[in-house]
Jmol script that loads the backbone (N, CA, C; Angstrom):
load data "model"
ATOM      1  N   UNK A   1     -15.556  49.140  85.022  1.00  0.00           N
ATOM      2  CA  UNK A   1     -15.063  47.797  84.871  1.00  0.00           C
ATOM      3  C   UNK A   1     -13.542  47.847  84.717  1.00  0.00           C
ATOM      4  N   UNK A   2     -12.534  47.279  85.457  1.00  0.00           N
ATOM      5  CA  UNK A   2     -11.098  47.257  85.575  1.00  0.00           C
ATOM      6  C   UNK A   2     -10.524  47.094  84.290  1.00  0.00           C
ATOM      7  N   UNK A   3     -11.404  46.144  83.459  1.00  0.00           N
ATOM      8  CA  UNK A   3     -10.726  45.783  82.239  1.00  0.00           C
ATOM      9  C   UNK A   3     -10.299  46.859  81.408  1.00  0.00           C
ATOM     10  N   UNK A   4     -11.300  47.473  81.554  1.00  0.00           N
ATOM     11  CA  UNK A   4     -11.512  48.552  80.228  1.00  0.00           C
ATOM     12  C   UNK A   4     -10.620  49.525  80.799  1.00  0.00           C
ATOM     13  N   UNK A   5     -10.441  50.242  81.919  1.00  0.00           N
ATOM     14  CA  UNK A   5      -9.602  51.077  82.501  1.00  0.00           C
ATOM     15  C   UNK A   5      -7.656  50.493  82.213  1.00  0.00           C
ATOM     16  N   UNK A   6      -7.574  49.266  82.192  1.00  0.00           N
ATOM     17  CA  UNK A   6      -6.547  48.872  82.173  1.00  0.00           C
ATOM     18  C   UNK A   6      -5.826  48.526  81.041  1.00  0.00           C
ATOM     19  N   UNK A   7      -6.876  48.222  80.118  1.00  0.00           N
ATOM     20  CA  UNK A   7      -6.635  48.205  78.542  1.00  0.00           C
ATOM     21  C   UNK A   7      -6.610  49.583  77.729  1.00  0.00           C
ATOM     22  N   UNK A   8      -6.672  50.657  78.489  1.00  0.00           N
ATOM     23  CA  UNK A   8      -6.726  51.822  78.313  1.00  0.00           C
ATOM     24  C   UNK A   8      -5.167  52.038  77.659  1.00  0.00           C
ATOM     25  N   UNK A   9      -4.357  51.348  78.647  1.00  0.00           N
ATOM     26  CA  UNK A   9      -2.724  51.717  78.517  1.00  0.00           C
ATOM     27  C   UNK A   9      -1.787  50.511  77.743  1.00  0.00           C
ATOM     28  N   UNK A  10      -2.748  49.707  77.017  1.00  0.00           N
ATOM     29  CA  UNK A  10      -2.271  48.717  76.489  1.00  0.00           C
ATOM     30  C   UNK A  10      -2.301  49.021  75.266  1.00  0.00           C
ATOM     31  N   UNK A  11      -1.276  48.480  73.679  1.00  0.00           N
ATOM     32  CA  UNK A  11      -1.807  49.556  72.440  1.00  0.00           C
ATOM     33  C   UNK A  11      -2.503  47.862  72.161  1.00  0.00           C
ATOM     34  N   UNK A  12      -3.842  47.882  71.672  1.00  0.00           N
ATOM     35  CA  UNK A  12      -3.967  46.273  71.255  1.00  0.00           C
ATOM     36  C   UNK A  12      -5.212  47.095  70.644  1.00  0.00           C
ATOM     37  N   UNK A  13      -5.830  46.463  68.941  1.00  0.00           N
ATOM     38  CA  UNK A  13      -6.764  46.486  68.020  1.00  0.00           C
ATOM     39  C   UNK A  13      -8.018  46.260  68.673  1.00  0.00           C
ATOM     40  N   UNK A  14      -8.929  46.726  68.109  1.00  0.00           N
ATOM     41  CA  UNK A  14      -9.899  46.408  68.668  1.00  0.00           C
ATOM     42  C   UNK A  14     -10.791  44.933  68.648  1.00  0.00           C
ATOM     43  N   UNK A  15     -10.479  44.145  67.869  1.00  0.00           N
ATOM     44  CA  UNK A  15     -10.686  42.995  67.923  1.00  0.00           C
ATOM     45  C   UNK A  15      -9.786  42.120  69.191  1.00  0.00           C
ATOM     46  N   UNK A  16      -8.740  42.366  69.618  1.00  0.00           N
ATOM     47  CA  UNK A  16      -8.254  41.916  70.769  1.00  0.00           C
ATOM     48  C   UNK A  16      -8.971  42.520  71.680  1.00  0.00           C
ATOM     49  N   UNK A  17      -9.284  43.557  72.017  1.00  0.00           N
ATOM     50  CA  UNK A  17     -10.134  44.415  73.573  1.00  0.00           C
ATOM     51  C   UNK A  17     -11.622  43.420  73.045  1.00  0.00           C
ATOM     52  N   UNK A  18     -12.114  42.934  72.185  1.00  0.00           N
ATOM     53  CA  UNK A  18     -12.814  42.084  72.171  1.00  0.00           C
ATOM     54  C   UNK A  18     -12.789  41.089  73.023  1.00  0.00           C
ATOM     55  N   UNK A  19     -11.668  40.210  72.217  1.00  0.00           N
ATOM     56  CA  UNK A  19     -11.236  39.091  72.651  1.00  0.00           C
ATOM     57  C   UNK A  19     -11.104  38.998  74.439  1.00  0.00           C
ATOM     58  N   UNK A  20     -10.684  40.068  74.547  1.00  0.00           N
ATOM     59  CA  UNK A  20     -10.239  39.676  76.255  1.00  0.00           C
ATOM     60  C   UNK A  20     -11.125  40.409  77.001  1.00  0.00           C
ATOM     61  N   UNK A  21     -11.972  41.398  76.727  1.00  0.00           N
ATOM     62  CA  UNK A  21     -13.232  41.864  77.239  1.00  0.00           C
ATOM     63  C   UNK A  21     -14.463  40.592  77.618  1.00  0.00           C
ATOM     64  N   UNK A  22     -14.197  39.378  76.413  1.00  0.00           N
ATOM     65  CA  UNK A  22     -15.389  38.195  76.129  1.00  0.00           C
ATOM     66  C   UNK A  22     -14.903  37.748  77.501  1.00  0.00           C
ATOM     67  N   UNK A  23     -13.567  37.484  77.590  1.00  0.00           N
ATOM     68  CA  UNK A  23     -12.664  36.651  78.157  1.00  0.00           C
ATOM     69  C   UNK A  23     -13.183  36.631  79.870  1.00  0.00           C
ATOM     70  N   UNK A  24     -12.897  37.751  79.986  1.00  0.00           N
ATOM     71  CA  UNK A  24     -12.926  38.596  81.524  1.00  0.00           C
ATOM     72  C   UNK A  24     -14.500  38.045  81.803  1.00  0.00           C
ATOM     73  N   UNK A  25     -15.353  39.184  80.923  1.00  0.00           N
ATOM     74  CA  UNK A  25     -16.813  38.316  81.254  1.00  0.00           C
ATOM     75  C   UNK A  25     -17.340  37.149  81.793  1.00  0.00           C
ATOM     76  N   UNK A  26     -16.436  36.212  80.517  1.00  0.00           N
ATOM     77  CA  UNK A  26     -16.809  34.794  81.006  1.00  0.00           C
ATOM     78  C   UNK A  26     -16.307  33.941  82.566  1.00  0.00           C
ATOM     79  N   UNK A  27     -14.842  34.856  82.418  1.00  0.00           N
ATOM     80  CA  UNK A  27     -14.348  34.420  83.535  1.00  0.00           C
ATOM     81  C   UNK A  27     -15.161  35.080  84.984  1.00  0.00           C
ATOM     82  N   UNK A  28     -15.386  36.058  85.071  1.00  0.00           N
ATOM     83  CA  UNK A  28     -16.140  36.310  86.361  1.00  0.00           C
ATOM     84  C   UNK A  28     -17.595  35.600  86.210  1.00  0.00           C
ATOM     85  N   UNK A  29     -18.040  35.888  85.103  1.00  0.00           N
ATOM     86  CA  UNK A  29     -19.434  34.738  85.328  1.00  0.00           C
ATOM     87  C   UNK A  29     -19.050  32.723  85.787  1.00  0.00           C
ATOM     88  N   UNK A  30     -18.304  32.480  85.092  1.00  0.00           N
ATOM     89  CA  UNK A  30     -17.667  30.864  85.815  1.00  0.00           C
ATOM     90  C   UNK A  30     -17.295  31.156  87.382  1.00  0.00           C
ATOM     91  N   UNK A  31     -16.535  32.411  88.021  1.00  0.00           N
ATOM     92  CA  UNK A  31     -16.486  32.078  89.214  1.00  0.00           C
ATOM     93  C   UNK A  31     -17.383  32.626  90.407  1.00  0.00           C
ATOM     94  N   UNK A  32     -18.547  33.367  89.577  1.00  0.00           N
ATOM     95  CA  UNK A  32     -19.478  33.832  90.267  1.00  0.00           C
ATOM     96  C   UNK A  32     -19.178  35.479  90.820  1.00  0.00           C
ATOM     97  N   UNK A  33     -18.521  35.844  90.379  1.00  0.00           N
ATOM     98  CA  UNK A  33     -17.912  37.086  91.013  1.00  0.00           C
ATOM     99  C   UNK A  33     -18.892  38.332  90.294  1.00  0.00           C
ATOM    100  N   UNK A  34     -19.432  38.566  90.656  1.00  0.00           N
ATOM    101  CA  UNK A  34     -20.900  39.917  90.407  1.00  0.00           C
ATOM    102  C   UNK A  34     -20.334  41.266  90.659  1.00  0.00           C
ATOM    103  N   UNK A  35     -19.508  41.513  91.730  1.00  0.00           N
ATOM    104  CA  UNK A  35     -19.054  42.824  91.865  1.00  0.00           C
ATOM    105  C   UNK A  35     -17.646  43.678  91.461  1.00  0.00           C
ATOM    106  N   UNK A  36     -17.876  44.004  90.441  1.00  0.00           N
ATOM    107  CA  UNK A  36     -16.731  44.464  89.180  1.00  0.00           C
ATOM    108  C   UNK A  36     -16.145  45.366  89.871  1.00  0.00           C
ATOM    109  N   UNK A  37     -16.071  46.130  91.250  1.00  0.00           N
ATOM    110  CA  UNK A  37     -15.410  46.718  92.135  1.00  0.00           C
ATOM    111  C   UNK A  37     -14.795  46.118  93.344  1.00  0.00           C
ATOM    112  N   UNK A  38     -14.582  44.640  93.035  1.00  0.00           N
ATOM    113  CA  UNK A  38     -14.119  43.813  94.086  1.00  0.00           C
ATOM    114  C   UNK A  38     -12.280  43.637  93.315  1.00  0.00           C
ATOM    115  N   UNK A  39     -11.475  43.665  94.623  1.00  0.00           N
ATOM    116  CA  UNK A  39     -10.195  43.847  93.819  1.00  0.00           C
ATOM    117  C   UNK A  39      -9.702  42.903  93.146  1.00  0.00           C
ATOM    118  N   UNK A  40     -10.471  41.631  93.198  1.00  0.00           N
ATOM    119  CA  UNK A  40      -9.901  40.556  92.905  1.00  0.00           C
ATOM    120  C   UNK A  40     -10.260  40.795  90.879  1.00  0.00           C
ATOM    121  N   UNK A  41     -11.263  41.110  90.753  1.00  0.00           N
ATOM    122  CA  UNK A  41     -11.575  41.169  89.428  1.00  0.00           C
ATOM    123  C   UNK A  41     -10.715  42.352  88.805  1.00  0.00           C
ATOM    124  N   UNK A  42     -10.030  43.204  89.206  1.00  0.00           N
ATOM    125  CA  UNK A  42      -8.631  43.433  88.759  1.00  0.00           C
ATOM    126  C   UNK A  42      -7.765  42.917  88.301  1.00  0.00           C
ATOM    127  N   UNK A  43      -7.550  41.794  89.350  1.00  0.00           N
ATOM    128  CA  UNK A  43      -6.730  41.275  89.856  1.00  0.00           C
ATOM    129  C   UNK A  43      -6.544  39.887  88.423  1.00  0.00           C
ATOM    130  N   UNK A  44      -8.302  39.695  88.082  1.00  0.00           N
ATOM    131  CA  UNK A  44      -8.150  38.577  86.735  1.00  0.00           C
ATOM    132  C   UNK A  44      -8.062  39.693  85.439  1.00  0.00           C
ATOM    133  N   UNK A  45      -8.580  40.662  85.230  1.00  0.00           N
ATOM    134  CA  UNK A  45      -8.633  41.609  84.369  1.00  0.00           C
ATOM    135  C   UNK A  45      -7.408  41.882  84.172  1.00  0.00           C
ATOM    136  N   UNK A  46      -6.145  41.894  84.846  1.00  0.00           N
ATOM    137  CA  UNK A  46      -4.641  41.893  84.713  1.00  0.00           C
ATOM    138  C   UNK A  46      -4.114  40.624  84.202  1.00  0.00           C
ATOM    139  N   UNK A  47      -4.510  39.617  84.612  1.00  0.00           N
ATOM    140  CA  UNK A  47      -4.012  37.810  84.269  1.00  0.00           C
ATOM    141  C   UNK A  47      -4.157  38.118  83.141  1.00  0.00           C
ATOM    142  N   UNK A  48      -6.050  38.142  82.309  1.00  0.00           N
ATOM    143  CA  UNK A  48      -6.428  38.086  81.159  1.00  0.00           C
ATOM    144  C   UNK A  48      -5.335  38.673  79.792  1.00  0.00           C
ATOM    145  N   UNK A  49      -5.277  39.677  80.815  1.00  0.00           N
ATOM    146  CA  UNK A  49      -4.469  40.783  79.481  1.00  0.00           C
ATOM    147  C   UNK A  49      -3.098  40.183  79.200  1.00  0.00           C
ATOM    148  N   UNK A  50      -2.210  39.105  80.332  1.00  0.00           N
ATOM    149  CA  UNK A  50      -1.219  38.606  80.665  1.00  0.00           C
ATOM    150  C   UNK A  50      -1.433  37.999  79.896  1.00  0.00           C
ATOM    151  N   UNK A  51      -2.172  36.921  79.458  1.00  0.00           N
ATOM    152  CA  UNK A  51      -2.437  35.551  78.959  1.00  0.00           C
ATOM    153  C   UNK A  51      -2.475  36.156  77.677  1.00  0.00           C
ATOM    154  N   UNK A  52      -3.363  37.289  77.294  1.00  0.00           N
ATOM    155  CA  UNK A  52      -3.854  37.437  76.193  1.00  0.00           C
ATOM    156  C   UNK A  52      -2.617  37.983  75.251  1.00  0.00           C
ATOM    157  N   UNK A  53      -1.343  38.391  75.889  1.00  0.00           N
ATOM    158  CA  UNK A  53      -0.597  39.028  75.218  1.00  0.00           C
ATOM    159  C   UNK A  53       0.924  37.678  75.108  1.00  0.00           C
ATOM    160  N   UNK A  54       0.330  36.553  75.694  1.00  0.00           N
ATOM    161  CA  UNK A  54       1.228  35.599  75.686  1.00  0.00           C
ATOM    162  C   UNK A  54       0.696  34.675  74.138  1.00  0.00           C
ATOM    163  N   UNK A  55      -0.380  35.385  73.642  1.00  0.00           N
ATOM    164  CA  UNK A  55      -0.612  34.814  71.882  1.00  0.00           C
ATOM    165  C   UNK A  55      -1.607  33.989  71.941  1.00  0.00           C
ATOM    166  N   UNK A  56      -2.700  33.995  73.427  1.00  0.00           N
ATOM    167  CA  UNK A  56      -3.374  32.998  73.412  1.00  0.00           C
ATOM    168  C   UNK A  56      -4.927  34.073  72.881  1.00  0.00           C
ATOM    169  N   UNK A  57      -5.407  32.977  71.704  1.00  0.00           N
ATOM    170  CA  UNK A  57      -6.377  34.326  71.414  1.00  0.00           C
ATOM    171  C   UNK A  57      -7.953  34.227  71.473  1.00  0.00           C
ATOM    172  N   UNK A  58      -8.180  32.875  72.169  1.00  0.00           N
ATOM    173  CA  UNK A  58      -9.916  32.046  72.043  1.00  0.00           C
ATOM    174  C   UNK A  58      -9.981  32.534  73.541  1.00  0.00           C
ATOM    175  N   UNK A  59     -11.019  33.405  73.468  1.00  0.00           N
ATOM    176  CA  UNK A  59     -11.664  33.970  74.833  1.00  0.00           C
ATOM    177  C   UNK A  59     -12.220  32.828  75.958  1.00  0.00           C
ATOM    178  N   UNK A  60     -11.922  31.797  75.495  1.00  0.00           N
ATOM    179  CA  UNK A  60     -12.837  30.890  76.566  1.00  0.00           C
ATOM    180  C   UNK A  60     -11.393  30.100  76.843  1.00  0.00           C
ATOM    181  N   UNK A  61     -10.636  30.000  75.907  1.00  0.00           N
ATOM    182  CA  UNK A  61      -9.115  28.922  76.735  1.00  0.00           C
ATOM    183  C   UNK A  61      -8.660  30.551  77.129  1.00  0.00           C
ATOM    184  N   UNK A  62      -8.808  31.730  77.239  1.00  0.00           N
ATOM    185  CA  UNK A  62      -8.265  32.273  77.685  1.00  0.00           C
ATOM    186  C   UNK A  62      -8.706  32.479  79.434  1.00  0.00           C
ATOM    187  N   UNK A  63     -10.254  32.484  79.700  1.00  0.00           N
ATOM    188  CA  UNK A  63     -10.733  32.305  80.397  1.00  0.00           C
ATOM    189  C   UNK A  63     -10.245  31.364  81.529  1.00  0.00           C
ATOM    190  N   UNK A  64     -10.372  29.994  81.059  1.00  0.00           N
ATOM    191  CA  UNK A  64     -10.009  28.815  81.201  1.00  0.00           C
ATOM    192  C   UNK A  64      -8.648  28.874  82.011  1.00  0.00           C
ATOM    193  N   UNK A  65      -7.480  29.617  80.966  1.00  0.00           N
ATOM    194  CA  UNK A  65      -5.945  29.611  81.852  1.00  0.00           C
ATOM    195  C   UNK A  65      -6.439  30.749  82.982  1.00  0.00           C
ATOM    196  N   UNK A  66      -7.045  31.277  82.771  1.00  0.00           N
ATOM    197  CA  UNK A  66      -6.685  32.514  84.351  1.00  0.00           C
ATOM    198  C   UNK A  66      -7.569  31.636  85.153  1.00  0.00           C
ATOM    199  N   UNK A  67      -8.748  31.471  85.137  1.00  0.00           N
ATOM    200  CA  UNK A  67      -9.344  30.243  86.217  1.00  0.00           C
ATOM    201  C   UNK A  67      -8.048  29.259  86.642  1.00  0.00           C
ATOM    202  N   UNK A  68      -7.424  28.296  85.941  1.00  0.00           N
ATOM    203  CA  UNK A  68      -6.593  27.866  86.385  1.00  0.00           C
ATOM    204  C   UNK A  68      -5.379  28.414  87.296  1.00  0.00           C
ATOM    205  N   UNK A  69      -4.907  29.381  86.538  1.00  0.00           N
ATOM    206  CA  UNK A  69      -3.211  30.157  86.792  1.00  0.00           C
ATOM    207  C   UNK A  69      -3.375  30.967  88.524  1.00  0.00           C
ATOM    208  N   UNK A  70      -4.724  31.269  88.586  1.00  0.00           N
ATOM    209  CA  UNK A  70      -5.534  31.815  89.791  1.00  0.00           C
ATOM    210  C   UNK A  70      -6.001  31.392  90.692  1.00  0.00           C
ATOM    211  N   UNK A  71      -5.733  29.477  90.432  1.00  0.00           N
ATOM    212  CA  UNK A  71      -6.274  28.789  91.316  1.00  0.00           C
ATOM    213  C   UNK A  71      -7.673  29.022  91.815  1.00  0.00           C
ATOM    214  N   UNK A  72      -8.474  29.372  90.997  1.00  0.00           N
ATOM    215  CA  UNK A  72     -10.108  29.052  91.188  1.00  0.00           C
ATOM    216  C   UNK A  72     -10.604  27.703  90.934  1.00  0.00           C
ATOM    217  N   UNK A  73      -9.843  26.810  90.199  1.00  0.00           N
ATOM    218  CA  UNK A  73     -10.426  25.775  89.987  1.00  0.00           C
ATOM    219  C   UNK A  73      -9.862  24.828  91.005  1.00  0.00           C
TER     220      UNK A  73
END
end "model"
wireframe off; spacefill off
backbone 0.3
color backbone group
């Protein structure tokens, strides 16, 4: 899963790799995206961590801005 590989190099508590692990989840389940080796889910697994380090910390408005910022919605 991209997330976890990418949060590898990030220093963040483990309650944040929570937070944006929920995040990612939710977000590929809202846009239907099933295959966690498709580049695009990188591609939100990078936003997430973006967003998440911009202080936003509720996994579902975090969700929410990368759906938006990504133009899925």
């Amino acid at each position: 899963m991209p997330i976890y590989r990418l949060l590898q190099n990030v220093p963040m508590g483990p309650e944040e790799i929570t937070r944006l692990t929920t995040a990612y989840e939710e977000t590929l389940r809202t846009i239907g995206l099933v295959d966690r080796n498709d580049p695009i889910a990188e591609m939100i697994a990078k936003k997430i961590i973006e967003i998440g380090q911009r202080g936003v910390q509720d996994p579902t408005q975090i969700s929410e801005l990368t759906i938006k910022e990504m133009g899925f919605s």
